[in-house]
C-alpha positions in Angstrom: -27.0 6.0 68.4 -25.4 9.2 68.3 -23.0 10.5 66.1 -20.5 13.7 66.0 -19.0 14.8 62.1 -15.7 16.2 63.0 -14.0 19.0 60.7 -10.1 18.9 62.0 -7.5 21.9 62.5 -6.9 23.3 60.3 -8.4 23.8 56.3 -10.6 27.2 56.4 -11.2 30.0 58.4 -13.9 31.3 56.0 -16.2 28.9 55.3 -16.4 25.1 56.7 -15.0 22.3 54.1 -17.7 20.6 53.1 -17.3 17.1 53.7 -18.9 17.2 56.9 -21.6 18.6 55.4 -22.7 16.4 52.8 -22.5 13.3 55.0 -25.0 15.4 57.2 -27.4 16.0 54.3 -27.7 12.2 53.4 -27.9 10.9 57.0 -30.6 13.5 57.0 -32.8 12.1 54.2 -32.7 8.5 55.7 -34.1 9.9 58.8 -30.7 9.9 60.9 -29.1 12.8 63.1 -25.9 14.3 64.3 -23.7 17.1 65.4 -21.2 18.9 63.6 -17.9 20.3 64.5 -15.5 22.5 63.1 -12.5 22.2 65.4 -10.6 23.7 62.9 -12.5 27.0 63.2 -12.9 26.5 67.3 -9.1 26.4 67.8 -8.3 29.4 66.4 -11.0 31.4 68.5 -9.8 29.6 71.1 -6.2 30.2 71.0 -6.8 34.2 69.0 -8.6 35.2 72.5 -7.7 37.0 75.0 -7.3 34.0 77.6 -5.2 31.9 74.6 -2.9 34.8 74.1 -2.3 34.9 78.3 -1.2 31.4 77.8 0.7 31.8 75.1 2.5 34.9 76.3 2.9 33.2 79.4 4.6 30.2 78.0 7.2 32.8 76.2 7.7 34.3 79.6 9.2 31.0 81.2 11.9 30.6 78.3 15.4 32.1 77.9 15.9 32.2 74.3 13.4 33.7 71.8 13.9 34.9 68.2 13.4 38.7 68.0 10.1 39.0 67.1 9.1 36.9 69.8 10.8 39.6 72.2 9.3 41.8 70.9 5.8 40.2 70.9 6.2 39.4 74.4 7.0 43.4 75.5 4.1 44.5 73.6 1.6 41.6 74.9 -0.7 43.8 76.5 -1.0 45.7 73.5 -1.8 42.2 71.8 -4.1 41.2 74.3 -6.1 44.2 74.3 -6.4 43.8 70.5 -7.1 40.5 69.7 -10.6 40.0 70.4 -11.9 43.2 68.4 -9.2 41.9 65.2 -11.0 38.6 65.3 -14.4 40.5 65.8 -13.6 43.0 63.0 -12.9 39.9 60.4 -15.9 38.3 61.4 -17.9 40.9 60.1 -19.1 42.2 63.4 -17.1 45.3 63.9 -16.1 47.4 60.7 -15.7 50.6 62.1 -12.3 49.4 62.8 -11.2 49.5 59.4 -10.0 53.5 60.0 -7.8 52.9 62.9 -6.3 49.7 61.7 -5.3 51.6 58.9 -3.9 54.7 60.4 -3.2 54.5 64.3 -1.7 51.3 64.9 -4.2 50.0 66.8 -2.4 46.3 65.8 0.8 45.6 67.3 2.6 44.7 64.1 4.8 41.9 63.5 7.5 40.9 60.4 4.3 40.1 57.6 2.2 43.2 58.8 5.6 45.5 58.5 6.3 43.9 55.0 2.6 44.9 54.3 1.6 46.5 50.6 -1.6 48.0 50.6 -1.2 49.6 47.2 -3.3 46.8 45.4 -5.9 47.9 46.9 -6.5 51.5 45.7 -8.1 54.5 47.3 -11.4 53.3 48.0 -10.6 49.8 49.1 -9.6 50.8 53.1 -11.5 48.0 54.5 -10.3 45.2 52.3 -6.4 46.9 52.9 -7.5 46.8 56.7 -8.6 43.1 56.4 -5.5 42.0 54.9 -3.9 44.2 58.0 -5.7 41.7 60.3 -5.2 39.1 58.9 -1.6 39.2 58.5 -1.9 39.9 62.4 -3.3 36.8 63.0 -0.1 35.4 60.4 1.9 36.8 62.7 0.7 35.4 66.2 0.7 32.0 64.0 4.3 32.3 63.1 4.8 33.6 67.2 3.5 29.8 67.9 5.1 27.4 65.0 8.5 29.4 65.9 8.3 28.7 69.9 5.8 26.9 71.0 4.7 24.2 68.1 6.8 23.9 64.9 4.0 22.3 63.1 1.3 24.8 63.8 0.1 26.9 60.5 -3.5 28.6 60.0 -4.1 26.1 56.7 -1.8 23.4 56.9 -1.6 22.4 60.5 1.3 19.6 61.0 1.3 18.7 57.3 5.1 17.9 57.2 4.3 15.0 59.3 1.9 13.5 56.5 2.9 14.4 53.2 3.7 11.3 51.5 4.9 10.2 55.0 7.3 6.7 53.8 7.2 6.1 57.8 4.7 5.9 60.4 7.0 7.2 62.8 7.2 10.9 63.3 3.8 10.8 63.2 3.8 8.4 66.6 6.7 10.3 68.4 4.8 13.6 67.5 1.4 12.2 69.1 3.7 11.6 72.1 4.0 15.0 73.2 1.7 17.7 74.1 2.0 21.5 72.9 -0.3 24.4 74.3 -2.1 23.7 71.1 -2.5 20.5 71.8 -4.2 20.9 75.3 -6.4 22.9 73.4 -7.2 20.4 71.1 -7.5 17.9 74.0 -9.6 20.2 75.5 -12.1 20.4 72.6 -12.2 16.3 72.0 -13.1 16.0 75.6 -16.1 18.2 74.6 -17.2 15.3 72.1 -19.4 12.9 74.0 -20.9 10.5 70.7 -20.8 7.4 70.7 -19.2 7.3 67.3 -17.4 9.8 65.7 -16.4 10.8 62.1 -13.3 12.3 61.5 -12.9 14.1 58.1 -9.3 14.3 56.7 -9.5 15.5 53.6 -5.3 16.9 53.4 -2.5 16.1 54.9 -2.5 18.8 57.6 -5.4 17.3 59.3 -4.1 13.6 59.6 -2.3 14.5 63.0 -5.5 16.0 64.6 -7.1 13.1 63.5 -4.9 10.4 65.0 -4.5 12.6 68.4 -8.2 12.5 68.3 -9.3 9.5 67.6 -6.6 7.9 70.4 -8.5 10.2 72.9 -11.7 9.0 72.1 -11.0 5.6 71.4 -9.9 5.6 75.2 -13.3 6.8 76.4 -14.8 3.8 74.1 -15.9 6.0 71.1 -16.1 3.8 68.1 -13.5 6.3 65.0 -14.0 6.7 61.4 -11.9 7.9 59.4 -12.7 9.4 55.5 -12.0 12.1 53.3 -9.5 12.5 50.4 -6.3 11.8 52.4 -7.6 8.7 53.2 -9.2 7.8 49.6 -5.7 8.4 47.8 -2.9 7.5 50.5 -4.1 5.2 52.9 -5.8 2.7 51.1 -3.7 -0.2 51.7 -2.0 0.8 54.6 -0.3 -1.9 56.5 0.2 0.2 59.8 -0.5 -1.6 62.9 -0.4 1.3 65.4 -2.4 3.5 63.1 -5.4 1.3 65.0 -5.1 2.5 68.5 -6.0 6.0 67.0 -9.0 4.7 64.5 -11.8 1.9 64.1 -12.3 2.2 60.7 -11.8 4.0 57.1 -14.1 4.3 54.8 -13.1 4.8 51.0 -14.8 7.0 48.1 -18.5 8.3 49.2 -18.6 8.3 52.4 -22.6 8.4 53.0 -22.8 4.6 52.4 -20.2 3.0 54.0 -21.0 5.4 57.1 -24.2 4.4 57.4 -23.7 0.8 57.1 -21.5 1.1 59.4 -24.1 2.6 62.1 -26.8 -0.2 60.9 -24.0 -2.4 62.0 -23.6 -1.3 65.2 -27.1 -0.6 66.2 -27.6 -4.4 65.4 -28.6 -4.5 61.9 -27.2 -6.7 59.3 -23.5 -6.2 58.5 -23.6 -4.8 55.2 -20.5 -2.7 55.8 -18.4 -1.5 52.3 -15.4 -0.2 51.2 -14.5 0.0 54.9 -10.9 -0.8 55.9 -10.7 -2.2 60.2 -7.7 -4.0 61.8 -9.0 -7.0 60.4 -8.6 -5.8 56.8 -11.1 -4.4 53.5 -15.0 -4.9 54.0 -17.1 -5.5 50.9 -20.9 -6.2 50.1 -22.9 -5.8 47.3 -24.9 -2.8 47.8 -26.2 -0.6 45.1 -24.5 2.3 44.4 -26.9 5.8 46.1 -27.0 8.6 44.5 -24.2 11.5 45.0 -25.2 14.4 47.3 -25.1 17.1 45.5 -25.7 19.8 48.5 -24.7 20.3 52.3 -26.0 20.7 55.3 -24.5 22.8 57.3 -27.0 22.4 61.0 -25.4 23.7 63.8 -22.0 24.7 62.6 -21.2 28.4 63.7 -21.4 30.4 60.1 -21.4 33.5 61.8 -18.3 32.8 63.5 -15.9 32.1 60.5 -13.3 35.0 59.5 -13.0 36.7 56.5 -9.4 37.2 55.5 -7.0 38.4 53.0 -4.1 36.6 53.1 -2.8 37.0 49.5 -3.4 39.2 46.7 -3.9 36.4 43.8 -7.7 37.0 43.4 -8.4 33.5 42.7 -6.8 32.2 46.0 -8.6 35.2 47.8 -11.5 33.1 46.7 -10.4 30.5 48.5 -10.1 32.6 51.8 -12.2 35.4 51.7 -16.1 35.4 51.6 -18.9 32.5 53.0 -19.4 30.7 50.2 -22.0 27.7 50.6 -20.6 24.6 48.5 -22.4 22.7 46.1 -22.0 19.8 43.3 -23.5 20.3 40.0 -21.8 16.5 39.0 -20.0 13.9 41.1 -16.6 12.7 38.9 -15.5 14.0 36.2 -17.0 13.9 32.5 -13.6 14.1 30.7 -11.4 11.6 33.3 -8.5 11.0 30.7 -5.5 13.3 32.0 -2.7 10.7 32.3 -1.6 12.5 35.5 -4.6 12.1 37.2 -6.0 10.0 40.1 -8.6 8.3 37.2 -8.6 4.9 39.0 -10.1 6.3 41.9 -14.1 6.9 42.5 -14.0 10.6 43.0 -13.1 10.9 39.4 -13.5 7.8 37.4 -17.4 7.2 38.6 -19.2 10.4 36.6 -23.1 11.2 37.6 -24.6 14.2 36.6 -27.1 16.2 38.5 -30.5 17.6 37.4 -30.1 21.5 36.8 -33.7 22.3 38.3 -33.2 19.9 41.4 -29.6 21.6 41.9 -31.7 25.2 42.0 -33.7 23.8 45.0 -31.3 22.9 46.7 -29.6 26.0 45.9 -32.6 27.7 47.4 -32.9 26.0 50.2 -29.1 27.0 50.9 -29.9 30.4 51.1 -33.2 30.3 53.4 -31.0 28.4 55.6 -27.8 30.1 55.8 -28.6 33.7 54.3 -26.0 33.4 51.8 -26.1 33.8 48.4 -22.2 32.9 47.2 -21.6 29.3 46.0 -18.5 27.5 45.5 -19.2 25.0 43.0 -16.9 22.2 43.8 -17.0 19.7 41.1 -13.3 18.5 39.3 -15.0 20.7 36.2 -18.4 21.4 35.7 -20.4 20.5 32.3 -20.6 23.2 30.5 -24.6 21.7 29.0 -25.4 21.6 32.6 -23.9 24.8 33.7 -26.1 26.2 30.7 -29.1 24.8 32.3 -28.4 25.9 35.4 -27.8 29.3 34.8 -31.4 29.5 32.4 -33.2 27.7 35.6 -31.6 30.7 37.6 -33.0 32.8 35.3 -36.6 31.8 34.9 -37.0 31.5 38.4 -35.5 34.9 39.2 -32.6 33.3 41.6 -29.9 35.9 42.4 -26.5 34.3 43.0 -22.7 35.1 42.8 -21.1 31.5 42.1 -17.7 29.9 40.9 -15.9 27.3 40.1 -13.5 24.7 38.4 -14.3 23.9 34.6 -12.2 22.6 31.3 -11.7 25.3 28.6 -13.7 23.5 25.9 -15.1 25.0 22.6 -18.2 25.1 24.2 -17.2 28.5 26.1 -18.2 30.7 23.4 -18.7 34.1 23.8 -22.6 33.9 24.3 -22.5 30.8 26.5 -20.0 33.3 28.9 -22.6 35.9 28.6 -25.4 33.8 29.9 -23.3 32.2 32.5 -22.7 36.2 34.2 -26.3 36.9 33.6 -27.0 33.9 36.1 -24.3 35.4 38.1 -20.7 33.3 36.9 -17.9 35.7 38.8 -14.9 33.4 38.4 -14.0 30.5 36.5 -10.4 28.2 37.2 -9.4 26.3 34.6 -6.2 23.6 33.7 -3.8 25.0 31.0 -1.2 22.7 32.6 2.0 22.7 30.7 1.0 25.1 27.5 2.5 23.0 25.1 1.2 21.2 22.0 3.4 18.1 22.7 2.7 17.6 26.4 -0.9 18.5 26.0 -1.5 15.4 24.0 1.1 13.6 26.2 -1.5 14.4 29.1 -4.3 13.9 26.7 -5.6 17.4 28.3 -8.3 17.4 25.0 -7.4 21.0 24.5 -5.0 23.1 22.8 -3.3 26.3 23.7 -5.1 28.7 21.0 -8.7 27.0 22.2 -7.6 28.0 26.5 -7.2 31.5 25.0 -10.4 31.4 23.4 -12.3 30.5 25.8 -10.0 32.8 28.5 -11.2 35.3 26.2 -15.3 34.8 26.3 -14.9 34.4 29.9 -12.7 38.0 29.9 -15.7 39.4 27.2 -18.1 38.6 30.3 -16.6 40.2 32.9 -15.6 36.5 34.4 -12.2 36.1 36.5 -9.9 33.3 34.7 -7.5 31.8 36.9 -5.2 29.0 35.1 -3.8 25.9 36.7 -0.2 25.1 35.2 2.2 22.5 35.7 6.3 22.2 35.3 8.3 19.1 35.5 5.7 16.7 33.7 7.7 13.7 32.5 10.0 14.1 29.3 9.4 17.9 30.1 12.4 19.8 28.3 13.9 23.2 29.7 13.4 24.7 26.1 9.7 23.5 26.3 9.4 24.9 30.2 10.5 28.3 29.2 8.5 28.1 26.3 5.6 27.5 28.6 6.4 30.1 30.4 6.2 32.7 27.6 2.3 32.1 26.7 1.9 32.9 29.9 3.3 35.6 30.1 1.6 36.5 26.8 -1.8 35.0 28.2 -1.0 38.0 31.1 -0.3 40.7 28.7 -3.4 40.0 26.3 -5.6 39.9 29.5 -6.9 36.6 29.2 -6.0 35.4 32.8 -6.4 37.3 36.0 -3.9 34.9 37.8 -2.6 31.5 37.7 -0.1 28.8 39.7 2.7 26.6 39.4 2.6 22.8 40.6 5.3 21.3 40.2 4.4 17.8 38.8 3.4 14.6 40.8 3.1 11.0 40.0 1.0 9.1 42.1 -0.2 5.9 41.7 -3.4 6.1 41.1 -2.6 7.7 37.5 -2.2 5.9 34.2 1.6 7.0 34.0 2.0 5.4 37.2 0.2 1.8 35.3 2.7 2.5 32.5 5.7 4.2 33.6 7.6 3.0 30.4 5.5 4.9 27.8 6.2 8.1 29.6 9.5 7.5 29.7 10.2 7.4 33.8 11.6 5.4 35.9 10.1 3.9 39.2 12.0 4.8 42.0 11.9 1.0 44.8 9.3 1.9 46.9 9.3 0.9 50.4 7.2 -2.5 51.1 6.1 -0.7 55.0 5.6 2.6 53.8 2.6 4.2 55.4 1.2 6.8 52.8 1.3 5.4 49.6 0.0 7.8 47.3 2.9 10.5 45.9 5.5 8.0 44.0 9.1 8.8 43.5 10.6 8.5 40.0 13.0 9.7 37.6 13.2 11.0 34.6 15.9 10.7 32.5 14.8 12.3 29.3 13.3 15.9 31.2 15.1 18.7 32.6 16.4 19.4 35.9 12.8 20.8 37.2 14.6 22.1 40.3 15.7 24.7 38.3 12.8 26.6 37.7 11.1 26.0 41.3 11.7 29.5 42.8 11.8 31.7 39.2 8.2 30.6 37.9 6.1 31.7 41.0 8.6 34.6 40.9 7.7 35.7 37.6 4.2 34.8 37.7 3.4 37.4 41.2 4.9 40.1 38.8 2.6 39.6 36.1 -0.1 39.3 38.3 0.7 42.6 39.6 0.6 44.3 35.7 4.8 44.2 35.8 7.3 42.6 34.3 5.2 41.9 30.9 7.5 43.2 28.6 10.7 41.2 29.8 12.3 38.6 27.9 11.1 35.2 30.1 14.2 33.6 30.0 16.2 36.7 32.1 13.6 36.2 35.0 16.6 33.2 35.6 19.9 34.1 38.1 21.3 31.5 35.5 21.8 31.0 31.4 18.7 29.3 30.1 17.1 29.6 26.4 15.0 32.0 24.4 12.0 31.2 23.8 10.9 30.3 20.7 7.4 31.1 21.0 6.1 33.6 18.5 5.6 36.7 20.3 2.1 37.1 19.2 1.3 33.9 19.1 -1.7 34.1 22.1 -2.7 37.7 20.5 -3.1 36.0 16.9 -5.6 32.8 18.5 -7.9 35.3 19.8 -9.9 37.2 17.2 -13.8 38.1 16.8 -15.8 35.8 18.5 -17.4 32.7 17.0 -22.0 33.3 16.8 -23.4 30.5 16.5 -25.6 30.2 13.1 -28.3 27.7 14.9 -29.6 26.4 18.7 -31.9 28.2 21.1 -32.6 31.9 21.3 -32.3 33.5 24.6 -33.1 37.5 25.5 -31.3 38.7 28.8 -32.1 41.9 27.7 -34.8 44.2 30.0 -38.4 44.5 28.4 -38.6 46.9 25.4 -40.3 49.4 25.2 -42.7 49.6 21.7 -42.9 52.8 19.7 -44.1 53.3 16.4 -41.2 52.9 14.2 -39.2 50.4 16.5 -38.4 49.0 19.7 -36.0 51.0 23.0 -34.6 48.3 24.6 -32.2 49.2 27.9 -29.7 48.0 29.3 -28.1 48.5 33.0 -26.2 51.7 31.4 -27.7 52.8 28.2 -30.8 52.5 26.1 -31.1 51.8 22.3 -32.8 52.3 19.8 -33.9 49.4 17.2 -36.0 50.3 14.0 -38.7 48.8 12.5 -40.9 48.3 10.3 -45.0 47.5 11.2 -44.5 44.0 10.1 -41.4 43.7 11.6 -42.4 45.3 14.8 -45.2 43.1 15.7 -42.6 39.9 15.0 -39.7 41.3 17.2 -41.8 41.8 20.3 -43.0 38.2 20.3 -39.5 37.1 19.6 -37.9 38.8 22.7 -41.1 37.8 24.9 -41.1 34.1 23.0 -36.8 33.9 24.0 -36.9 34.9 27.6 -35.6 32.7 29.8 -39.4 31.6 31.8 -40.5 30.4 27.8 -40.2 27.0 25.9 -37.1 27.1 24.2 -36.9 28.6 21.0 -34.9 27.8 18.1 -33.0 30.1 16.2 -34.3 28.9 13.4 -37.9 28.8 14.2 -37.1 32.5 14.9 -35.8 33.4 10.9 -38.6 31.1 9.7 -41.2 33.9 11.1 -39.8 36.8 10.2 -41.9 39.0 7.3 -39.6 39.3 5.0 -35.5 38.6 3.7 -33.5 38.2 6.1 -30.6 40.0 4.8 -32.2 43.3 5.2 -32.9 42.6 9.0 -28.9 41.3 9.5 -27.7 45.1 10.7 -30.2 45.7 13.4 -29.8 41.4 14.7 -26.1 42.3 15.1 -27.6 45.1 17.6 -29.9 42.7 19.2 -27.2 40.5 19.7 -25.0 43.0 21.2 -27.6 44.1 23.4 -28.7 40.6 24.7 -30.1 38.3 22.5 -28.0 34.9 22.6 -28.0 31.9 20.5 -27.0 29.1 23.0 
């Protein structure tokens, strides 16, 4: 039976999502095939052409009122269509001799964003990454061109999302599938392209519920047999009462997708119906199957890597993660190991069922990733990685000589000290994001976060020590939230910025949905339950009030306001509380409050001994050990000599572990004496872990 994975417009440009992917990888090891599609990724090339342009251009041609920079788009379109191939070219990688003369001839016809363009960020020596932000804002532009005149709902990330962001009504959604934009003949055009027998449709946000539905109708009229999974599914639609939702779809599957997919092919190709956690017009399917194992890697077959852009569309370097850069995906641990955050989707399988992974069977598959793909960036994409198996990771790394740049979402727990960092760059940790939330004592424990502001800057700290990007997730507007307790908020921050302890950070504004144990008991977090409707279509995002907390609105357009400045280095110095057009309280935060929690970092007196250090050299009186940009010198005496080398050969990472203090036991004399020059071993690469 054959079977297409669909990836719908649009998520990434830069690298597929990886949903697809995973299902692939398990179909795989139970001896089953199919094609995968990005149509999220074949869109864009398809409409950012030379022939999509001509259409689009010639659609603006026929009408009689544009907005300005739609006029002035359409008198400069042969300009745009002489461009557009070698932009998308030159942020796929294949052309970067363009970076000069995108630069400094305007060789792209700009629009508003490209005009509005600051390049300062990115120094003397950064001209192509300045010239790849050019482009890509070029490609912005030609996307605002078409969600101004030609399709309201088109965006490069979040295509049609309006239309399913905790839709209350089914409605829209129909009328909109009733109508057919240029963008939608293109889409049309690619699902006629798709000749399975079933297909799976992967809607994983909101912005990819419309493609699915317009897809899925299509097929279902050619006799295709539609699934639907991913996270949209998983948190809003699953107890949806919709009955037109089934001329687009022939089922849903909930949670993992890998078994309830392939029970639903057994099914089909005659086997015994042991179809689960599937939702068909005739309601929820259940058996009692055992529980597979989580796939921990992708497989990305036949999508087109090569063909993905690389672009710059903001200057937050965490979010330039996001979109800039082929990074293969990988899960060290499926759920997560803390799953106690009140505001948090705990009831749910992506989070509540925990499984950890093996760290030398994640390093195969890691290598396998890059013989098939050539890449060596990984997005680790668990809801936070453990930081014992992270450690184990990184040592397998390093015994088997596996060079990586990886990242990814973790807690800030005590574990994070500075040696643990130190290891964790060694193995090649770049970037780290992390929940600080609302950055205050009171709502921490309200969310039962299990951390505390002064532990987030220590840890922001041994990351910062390493040379690891810390980006911070915060939150306003949780319930009972005061304004004196927001601002207060606000000013760690702030502080957090001006200490260096976090490269960049974002503000959500909080959420309740009703898959969170505030949403169980509303009462004990003091909210209010706004009447839900009983034919509402997405069900996830749940209106309340909150009669104890602030007005929230308040601080919606100052906090991401202030927090771009600090980013930026400016701003630090000002008073939090006059970033606001209105009166609002000081804080009353100490001012060196973050400064005082981060002081000389915590050794650990015990655990394994670990030497990243390079081989040392042996001389008479000591030991020259280098590093990557100087070389010391470390003294010692014959006895001592002779016990140092076997402890750095004994600690390296391809050796049984050592103990720290197996190490002391050993050495030929007191200790005390040797406590000078194991401060410079220490400093020079010698962990305890």
């Amino acid at each position: 039976m054959s079977l297409t994975l669909v990836l719908l417009p649009l998520t990434q440009l830069n690298t597929p999502y990886p949903s697809i992917s995973y299902l692939a990888q398990d179909l795989r090891r139970h001896g089953l095939e199919c094609e995968q599609r990005d149509l999220g990724i074949e869109l864009v090339l398809r409409l950012f052409s030379r022939e999509g342009l001509k259409e689009v251009f010639g659609e603006l041609a026929e009408r009689d009122e544009l907005p300005e920079p739609a006029w002035r788009a359409l008198s400069l379109q042969e300009h745009h269509l002489d461009a557009i191939d070698s932009a998308i070219a030159f942020l796929q990688g294949r052309q970067s001799g363009l970076a000069p003369r995108i630069l400094e001839t305007g060789f792209l016809p700009a629009g508003p964003r490209m005009q509005r363009a600051e390049l300062g960020a990115f120094g003397v020596m950064g001209g192509h990454d300045a010239a790849r932000h050019l482009a890509t804002l070029y490609l912005v532009d030609l996307a605002d061109l078409i969600t101004s005149c030609i399709d309201e709902g088109f965006a490069l990330a979040r295509y049609q999302a309006h239309l399913a962001t905790s839709a209350a009504d089914f409605a829209p959604l129909w009328t909109r599938l009733g109508h057919t934009t240029l963008v939608d003949a293109h889409l049309d055009a690619l699902c006629d392209t798709i000749t399975s027998e079933v297909v799976g449709l992967s809607v994983p946000f909101p912005g990819n519920l419309y493609g699915a539905l317009r897809l899925g109708r299509r097929l279902k009229a050619r006799g295709a047999y539609v699934v639907l999974g991913g996270g949209y599914i998983n948190t809003e639609l699953r107890d949806v009462k919709e009955p037109l939702l089934w001329e687009c779809v022939d089922a849903m599957t909930y949670d993992d997708g890998e078994g309830p997919l392939r029970a639903i092919l057994e099914h089909r190709s005659g086997g015994p119906d042991q179809r689960h956690r599937t939702r068909t017009a005739d309601g929820m399917l259940e058996a009692k199957v055992p529980r597979p194992a989580f796939t921990s890697s992708p497989f990305y077959g036949d999508l087109p890597l090569a063909e993905y852009l690389q672009t710059i569309d903001t200057l937050n370097p965490a979010h330039r993660l996001w979109a800039d850069g082929r990074w293969n995906k990988i899960t060290l641990a499926h759920g997560c190991y803390w799953k106690k955050c009140t505001f948090c989707d705990l009831s749910l399988d992506y989070i509540g069922h925990y499984e950890s992974g093996v760290a030398s069977e994640l390093v195969d598959q890691i290598e396998i990733l890059i013989e098939e793909t050539g890449e060596r960036g990984f997005h680790f994409v668990d809801e936070a990685a453990p930081p014992k198996l992270l450690r184990a990771l990184a040592i397998e790394l390093l015994r088997r000589g596996v060079k990586i740049s990886f990242w990814g979402n973790i807690r800030f727990e005590k574990s994070y000290d500075a040696d643990l960092c130190r290891l964790l760059a060694a193995a090649g940790l770049i970037a780290v994001t992390g929940g600080l939330e609302v950055a205050n004592e009171r709502l921490l424990k309200r969310i039962d976060k299990g951390v505390t502001v002064e532990q987030v800057a220590g840890c922001a700290a041994s990351f910062r020590d390493a040379g690891i990007m810390v980006h911070a997730y915060l939150m306003y507007g949780f319930p009972t939230q005061t304004e004196q307790e927001t601002i207060d908020s606000m000013e760690l921050v702030r502080q957090l910025f001006a200490n260096g302890l976090i490269n960049s950070a974002f503000w959500h504004r909080f959420v309740l949905t009703r898959h969170s144990p505030i949403f169980t008991t509303p009462e004990e977090f003091g909210v209010q339950l706004a009447p839900a409707s009983a034919n509402a279509f997405a069900r996830n995002d749940v209106p309340h009030l909150d009669p104890q907390g602030a007005d929230h609105s308040r601080f919606d357009a100052v906090l991401p306001f202030a927090l771009d400045a600090w980013l930026q280095g400016e701003g630090l110095e000002r008073p939090v509380h006059t970033w606001f057009p209105h009166p609002m309280p000081r804080s009353q935060e100490a001012p060196q409050r973050i400064r005082d929690a981060v002081g000389s970092p915590l050794l650990k007196s015990r655990g394994r001994v670990l030497w990243l250090g390079g081989e040392p050299i042996e001389q008479e009186d000591g030991l020259t050990l280098h590093t990557a940009d100087a070389e010391t010198f470390v003294p010692a005496a014959e006895g001592e000599l002779a016990w140092l080398c076997q402890l750095l050969e004994m600690a390296s990472p391809g050796q049984p572990p050592v103990s720290l203090n197996d190490a002391m036991h050993g050495y030929p004399g007191e200790w005390t004496g040797f406590e000078p020059r194991w401060a410079m071993l220490r400093e020079l690469g010698l962990l305890v872990l």
